[in-house]
N, C-alpha and C positions, 0 to 999 in steps of 0.2 A: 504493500500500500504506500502511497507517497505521502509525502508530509502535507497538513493544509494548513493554508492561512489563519490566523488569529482570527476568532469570531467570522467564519464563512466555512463554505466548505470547497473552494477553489484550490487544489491540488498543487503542492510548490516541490521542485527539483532543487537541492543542493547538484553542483557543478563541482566537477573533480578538476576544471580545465585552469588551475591555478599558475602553471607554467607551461601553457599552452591556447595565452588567450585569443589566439587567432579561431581555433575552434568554438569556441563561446558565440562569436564570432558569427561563423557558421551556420550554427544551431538558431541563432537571431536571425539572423538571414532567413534562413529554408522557412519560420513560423510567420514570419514578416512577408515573404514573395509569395510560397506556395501553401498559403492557409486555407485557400478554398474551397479546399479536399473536404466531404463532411468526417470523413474520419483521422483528420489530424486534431489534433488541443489544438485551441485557439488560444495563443499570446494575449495574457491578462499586463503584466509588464515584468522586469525583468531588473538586477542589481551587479549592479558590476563594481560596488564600493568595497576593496579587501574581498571579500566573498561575494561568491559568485552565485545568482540562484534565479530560475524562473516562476514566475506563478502564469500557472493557467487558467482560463477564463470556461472552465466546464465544472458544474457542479454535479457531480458524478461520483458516488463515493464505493463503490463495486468495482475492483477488479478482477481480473481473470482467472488470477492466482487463487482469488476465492475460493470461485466456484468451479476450478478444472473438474475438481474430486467428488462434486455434488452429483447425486443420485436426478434430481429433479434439472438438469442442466444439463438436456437431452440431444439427440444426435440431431436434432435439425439447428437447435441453437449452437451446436459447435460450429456447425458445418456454417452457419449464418457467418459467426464469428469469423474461422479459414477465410473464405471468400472478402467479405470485406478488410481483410488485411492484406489480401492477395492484391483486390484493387487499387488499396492505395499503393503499396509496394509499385506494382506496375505502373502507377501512375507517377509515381518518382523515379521511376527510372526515365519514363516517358520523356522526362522534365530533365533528365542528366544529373540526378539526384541519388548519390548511394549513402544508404543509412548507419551500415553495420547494426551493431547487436541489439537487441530487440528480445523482452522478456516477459510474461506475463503479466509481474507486478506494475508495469507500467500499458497496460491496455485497459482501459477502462471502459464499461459498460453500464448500457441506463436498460429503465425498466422495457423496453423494446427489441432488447438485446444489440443496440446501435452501439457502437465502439468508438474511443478514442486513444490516439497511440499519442503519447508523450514520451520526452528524455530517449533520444537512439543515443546508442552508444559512441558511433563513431561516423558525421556528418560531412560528407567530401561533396562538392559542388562543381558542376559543368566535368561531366564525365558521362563514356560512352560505354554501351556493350562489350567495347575489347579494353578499357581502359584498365593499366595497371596501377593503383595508389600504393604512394609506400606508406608504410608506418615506422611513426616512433614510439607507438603504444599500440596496447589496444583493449577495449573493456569489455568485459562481460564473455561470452561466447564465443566462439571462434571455430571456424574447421581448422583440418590440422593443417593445410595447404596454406594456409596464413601464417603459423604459426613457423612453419617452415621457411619461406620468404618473406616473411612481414611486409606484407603485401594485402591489399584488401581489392576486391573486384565487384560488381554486381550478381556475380556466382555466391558470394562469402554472403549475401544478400537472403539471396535464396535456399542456402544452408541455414541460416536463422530461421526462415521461413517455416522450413521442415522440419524441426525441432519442433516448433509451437504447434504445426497441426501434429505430430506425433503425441506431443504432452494431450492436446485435447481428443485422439481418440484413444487412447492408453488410461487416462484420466490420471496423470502422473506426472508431478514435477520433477523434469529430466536435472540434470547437474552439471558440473562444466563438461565432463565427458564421460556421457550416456551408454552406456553396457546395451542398451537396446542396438545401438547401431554396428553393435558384434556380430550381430546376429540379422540384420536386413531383411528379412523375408517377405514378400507379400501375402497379406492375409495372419500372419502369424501374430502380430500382435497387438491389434483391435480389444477392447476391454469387454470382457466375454458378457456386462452388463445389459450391450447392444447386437443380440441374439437376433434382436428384429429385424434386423439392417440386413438384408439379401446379400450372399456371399459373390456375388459380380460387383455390388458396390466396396464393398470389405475390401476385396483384392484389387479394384482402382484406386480405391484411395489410401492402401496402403503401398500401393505401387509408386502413387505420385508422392510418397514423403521419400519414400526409400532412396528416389530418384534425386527428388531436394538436397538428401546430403548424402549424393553418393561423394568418394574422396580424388573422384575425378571430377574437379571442376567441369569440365567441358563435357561432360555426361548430366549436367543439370539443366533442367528444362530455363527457360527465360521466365519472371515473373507472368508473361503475357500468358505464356504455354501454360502454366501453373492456374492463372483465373480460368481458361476458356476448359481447360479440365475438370476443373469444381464445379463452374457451372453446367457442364455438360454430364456428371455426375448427381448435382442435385436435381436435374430438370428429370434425368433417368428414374433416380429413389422417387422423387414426387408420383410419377407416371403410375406407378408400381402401385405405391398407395394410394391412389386415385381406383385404381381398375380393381385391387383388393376390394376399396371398398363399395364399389360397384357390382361385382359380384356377391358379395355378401347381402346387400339389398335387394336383389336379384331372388 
């Protein structure tokens, strides 16, 4: 959960970017140019006095971290979730915008299950599909391909990606490195809560994370590939349940 402001309930990021205020920087920027998005925080205002910290202008006090593990926080809500992370993602890249890391505690959700993502890890601007960033750090999560050449790409993007939709059909907050991804399988590790869920969908959308972080970067789908497969997966699951209950009335 993020820290909130005194007397509201406006959500504020402490900033770790003390010797590195060009990033601060960044991060101002992206909330300032590309706020449009409905599922970015909206910039309430921001302090650059000694410490460094944002407040955001959404009162939303539910994160995702909550509710991964909740029983009642069902597979269409995840799936809701996935997707409008995927969009905006892709829509930041759209814009030449890489985020890096990106984690639960900071996606926030209202009673419609609408999302807002604050505090990325690590904000690079005017960058492409093939662009390689270096790094002098890096926060939070990472593939090991980073780690390796500290280097950060719009691939390391979508490895974040696959992580969060893994945590939410697993219903399990992963760690900095996830023992699930020993073992990759599709279909294998779905949380056996979601029985209902037809084993065609199971197996795509355990395909599409597997794929998210495989440790070939260039074997990862593009954020774009990533929405038009969610969506082409839920429009499928809905269909399903539609004809189900069709026939039942029947």
């Amino acid at each position: 959960m993020p820290l909130m402001l005194k007397n509201t309930t406006l959500p504020v990021s402490k900033k770790t970017y003390a010797y590195r205020p060009s990033k601060f920087c960044d991060e101002i920027e992206l909330y300032e140019t590309a706020n449009v998005h409905p599922h970015l925080a909206k910039l309430s205002r921001y302090c650059c006095d000694r410490r460094l910290a944002v407040v955001y202008d959404e009162e939303l006090t539910t994160a995702l971290s909550d509710v991964l593990p909740a029983d009642d926080f069902g597979w269409d809500k995840r799936m809701n979730v996935a997707t409008q992370l995927a969009d905006l993602l892709a829509w930041l890249h759209k814009k030449k915008i890489a985020v890096g890391s990106i984690i639960a505690s900071c996606i926030m959700i209202d009673k419609e299950v609408n999302i807002n993502v604050f505090d990325f890890g690590y904000i690079c601007n005017r960058v492409n599909e093939d662009s390689v960033i270096p790094l002098d750090y890096v926060v939070g999560r990472y593939p090991e391909d980073v780690s390796k050449g500290w280097h950060w790409t719009m691939k390391s993007d979508v490895y974040i990606f696959g992580l969060l939709l893994m945590e939410l059909i697993t219903k399990t907050k992963l760690g900095s490195n996830p023992s699930v991804l020993d073992n990759c399988k599709p279909g294998s590790f779905v949380h056996k809560s979601f029985e209902d869920v037809d084993d065609q969908t199971v197996f795509g959308i355990t395909s599409l994370a597997c794929g998210c972080v495989s440790a070939d970067p260039g074997e990862r789908p593009t954020m774009k590939m990533v929405l038009n497969d969610l969506d082409k997966l839920r429009k499928r699951e809905g269909k399903r349940k539609r004809d189900e209950n069709e026939s039942t009335i029947e």
